[in-house]
Structure formats: C-alpha cells, structure tokens
N, C-alpha and C positions, 0 to 999 in steps of 0.2 A: 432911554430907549427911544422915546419920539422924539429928542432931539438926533438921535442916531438916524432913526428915519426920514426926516426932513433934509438933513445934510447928503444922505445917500440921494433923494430922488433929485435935488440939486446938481450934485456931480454928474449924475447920470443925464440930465435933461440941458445943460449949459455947456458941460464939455465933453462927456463921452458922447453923446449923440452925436453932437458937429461934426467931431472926427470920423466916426462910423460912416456918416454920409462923405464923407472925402473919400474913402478908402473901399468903399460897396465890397462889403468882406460878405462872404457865405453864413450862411446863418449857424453853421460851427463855429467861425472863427469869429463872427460877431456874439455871440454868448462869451465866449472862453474871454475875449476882447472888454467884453465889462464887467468881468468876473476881476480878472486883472485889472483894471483901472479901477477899480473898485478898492480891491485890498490895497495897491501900489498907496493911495492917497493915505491909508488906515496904518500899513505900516511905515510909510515916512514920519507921520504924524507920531506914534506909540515913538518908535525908534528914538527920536530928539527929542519928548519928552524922557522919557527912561534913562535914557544916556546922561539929561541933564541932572536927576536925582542921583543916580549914580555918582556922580563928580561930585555931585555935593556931599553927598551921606558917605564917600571914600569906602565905600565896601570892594570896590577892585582892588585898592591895595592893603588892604586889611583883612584875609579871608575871615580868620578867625571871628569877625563880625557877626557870619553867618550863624553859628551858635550860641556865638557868647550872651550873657543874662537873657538865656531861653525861659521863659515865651516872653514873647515881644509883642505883649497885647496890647499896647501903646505904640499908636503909629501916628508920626507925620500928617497934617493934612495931606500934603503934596501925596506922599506915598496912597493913603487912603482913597484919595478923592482918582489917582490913576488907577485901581483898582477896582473901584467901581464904574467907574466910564470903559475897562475893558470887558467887565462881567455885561456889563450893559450894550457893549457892541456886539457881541457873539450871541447873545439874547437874543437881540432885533435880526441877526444873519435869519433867523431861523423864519416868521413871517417874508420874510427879503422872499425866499426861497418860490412863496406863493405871486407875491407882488409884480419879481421880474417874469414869471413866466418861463421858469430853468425848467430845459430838457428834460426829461424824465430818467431816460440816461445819465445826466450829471449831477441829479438830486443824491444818490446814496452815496457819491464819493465827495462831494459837498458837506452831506450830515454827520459824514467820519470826521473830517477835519473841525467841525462846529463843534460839536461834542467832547472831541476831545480838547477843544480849548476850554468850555466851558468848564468842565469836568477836572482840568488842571490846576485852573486861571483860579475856580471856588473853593476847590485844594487847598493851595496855599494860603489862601485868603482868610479861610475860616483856619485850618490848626497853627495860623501863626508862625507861617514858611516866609514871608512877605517876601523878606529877604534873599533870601535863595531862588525866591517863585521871579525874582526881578533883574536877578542876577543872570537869571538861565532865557525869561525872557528878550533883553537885548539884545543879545547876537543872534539869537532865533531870527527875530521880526528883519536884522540887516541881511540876514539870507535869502530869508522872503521877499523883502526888497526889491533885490536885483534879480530876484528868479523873475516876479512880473513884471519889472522893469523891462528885464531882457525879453519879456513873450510880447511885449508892447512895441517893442521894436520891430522883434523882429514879423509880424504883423503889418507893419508899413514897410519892410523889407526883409524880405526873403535870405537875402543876403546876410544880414546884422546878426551872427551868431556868436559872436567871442564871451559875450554877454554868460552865456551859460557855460562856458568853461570856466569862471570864475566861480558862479555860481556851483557849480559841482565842486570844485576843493574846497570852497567852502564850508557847505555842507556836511564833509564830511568831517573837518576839523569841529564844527558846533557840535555835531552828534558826540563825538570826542570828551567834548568840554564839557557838555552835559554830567555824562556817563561818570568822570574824573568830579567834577564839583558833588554830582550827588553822592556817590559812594564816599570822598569827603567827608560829608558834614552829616549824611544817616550814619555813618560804620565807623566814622571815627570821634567827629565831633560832639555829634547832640550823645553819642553814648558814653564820654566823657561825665558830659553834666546829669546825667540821667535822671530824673524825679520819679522816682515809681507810684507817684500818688496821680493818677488819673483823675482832672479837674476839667470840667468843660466848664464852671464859674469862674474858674482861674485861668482859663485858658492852655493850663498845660496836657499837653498828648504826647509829652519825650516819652512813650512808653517803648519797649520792645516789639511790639506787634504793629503799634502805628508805623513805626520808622520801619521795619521789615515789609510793609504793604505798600510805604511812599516809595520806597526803594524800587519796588517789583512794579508799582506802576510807572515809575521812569523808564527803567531798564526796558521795559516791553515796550514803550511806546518808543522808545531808538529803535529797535530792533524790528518795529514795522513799519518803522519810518523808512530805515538802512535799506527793507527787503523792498520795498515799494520803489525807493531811489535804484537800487542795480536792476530790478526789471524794465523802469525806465529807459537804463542806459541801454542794456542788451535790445531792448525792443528797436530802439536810436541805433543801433551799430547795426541791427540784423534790416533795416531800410535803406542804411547807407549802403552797405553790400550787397543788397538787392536793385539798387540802381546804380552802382557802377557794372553792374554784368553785360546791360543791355548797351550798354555806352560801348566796352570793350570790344564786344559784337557789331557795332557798326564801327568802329574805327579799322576792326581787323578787316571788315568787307570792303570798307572804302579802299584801305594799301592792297590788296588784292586784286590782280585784275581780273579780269573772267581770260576765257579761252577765244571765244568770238573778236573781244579786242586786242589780244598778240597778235591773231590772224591778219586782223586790218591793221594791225601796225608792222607788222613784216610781207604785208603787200601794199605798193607805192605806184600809182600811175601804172597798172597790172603790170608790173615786172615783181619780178619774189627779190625781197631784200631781205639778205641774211645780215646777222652780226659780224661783230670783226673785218667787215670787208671779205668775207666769203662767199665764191660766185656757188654756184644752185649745181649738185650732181649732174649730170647728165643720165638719162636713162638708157641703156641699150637696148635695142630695137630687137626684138624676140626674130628667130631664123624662119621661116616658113616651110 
C-alpha cells in the first residue's frame, strides 16, 4: 500500500500535472482527468501482467483448469504475489480519496467501484477462485483501459471519440463472458467435484451455498454494471439529440429568408422587378 502511494503521488506530480497545465481543463474535467490517468497507468500495468500469467499457466485454453483439483490452496508466486499488489492497490484508492481532494460529488460513485473490487478481488482470493478471479479479471481491466484511455483523449480533444465505440462493444461482450464463465464453473464445474465437507484449514468451500452466493454476487454485479452502462448511453444519445435541435433551427433560419429581403430583392434601382421577366400590372385609375 505505501509503495502504491508513493507510485500514485509520482504519476500525479511528473506527468499528470504537466499535462493538466497544457490543457487548463475545468476543475470537472481536471478531476475526472487524473482520475483517469491514474487508473489508465493501473490497468495497463494489471492487464500485461495478467495476460502474461495466463499464457503461462494456459488456463485460456484449458477451461476445465478452472475447477479441476479444487481447492487450489497452492499458488504460484507470480499468481500470489499479483494478488496481493491488487488487494493492495484498491486498499490505498480508499485514503487516495482524502489525499487528492475528490469532489464530494464523485466520492460515492468512486467508493462503489473500490468496494466492489476489493470485495471481489478478496473473494476470490481467500475461497480459492484465484483462478477464475484472473480469468475474469483480464478482459475487465482491457476494457477499463481503453474506456480511460479514450476520456484521456478525448480531453485534449473534443473531437477523439471512436475510442468509446470500442469501448461499448466491448463491454458488453466482457459482461458476456463473465456471466458464461461463472455459471460455467459454479453450476457445472465445481458442482461436478463437489466436497461437502466444509474446511476453512483446508481450504475447501465447494459447498452448495458458497457457490450459490459467488454465483448471485457475479450475476448482480453485471447486472449493475449493464444498468449503470445503458443509462450512460441513453443520457449520451438524449445530449446528442438535444444539440442537434438547435443546429437544425439555425440552419432552417439561415435557408429562409425573411419577407423584408424578397422586397429588397424584387426592387432594383426603384423599378419593381418581377420573376420570369414579368412587367408589373398596371393599376386602373378609379372614375371620378
């Protein structure tokens, strides 16, 4: 945790700041700005560690890994020693929270997110998921990614948004993959080898009720992730259709002319100039 701290107030003071003064963003968009530069660093880092355990340990192309000689209270340094440095980052988020001086506004949707990793991240950790918890972490953190990736961008331009249309299929394909790998390995696999002997010195928790609570606490957190993601969008689409109204509105005023300017353009050097080459009625002169 205070090496997580010291690496944080680094980032923060050598390259996020620099930028910040280049860019004299608003005090909104400079928060969200090192909010993102922050994680972007955390999950590059996780990602290509993770990735590389994975290739090593072949759990991608071996699901069945994921339960097989359940519990797996024998871990890997590499696995071990990444699971503590992520218990240990989401830890330190939590002082961060006091340190940077976050909004008071953006502390409770911050403490969602924190919480819920720790809460996950310890999960697996402690009943012996390492596996599955590492599995489902990697694509997570590459979605994460490029979500701040892309707010980083587009941050120094307005313009740079493709970024997050990646980032949306994405999303929604991980939430996917999640949903498919747990119900996997709680509902098919671990209840395959099932030990009904409840050992916390042994490490095993293949119970019934464990796996029925891991299961309901995956499923709930897609399902508020999914709800939080389409309000996002609708909020995105109900702003975009709020500022194309006003556009539409001066462009139809601009091709319209008013009445005042037909007049002055169908009088010329005070003679009346009709279209088509049409001379001007004459009026008849009333009888006396």
């Amino acid at each position: 945790m205070l090496i997580a701290i010291i690496l944080h107030a680094v980032i923060q003071e050598y390259i996020l700041d620099k930028i910040n003064r280049r860019l004299h963003l608003s005090k909104t968009k400079h928060s969200k700005f090192n909010e993102s530069g922050q994680l972007a660093f955390f999950y590059l880092f996780s990602f290509t560690w993770g990735a590389s355990i994975l290739t090593a340990e072949e759990f991608m192309t071996n699901p069945t890994l994921l339960w097989k000689e359940y519990p797996h209270s024998r871990m890997l340094f590499q696995v071990k020693f990444f699971y503590i440095c992520q218990i240990a980052y989401w830890l330190h988020a939590l002082p961060e929270l006091y340190f940077q001086k976050i909004r008071k506004e953006d502390i409770p949707r911050q403490l969602y997110y924190i919480c819920l990793y720790i809460a996950h991240i310890s999960g697996a950790y402690v009943l012996n998921l390492q596996r599955l918890g590492l599995i489902l972490l990697v694509p997570h953190y590459l979605v994460e990614l490029i979500f701040h990736a892309s707010r980083l961008f587009y941050f120094s331009d307005e313009n740079k948004q493709k970024g997050f249309t990646l980032w949306a299929l994405l999303f929604v394909m991980t939430r996917l993959l999640t949903l498919t790998l747990s119900v996997l390995t709680f509902g098919f696999g671990l209840a395959r080898v099932e030990n009904p002997v409840f050992s916390i010195v042994d490490g095993n928790f293949n119970v019934l009720t464990v796996r029925i609570s891991c299961l309901a606490a995956v499923c709930l957190t897609q399902a508020w992730m999914m709800w939080k993601f389409i309000n996002f969008q609708l909020k995105k689409w109900r702003e975009h259709t709020q500022n194309q109204i006003p556009r539409r509105k001066i462009n139809n005023t601009k091709s319209k002319p008013t009445k005042k300017e037909t007049n002055r353009a169908n009088v010329v050097n005070g003679a009346v100039k009709l279209e088509d080459g049409a001379s001007p009625r004459t009026r008849k002169s009333k009888a006396l």
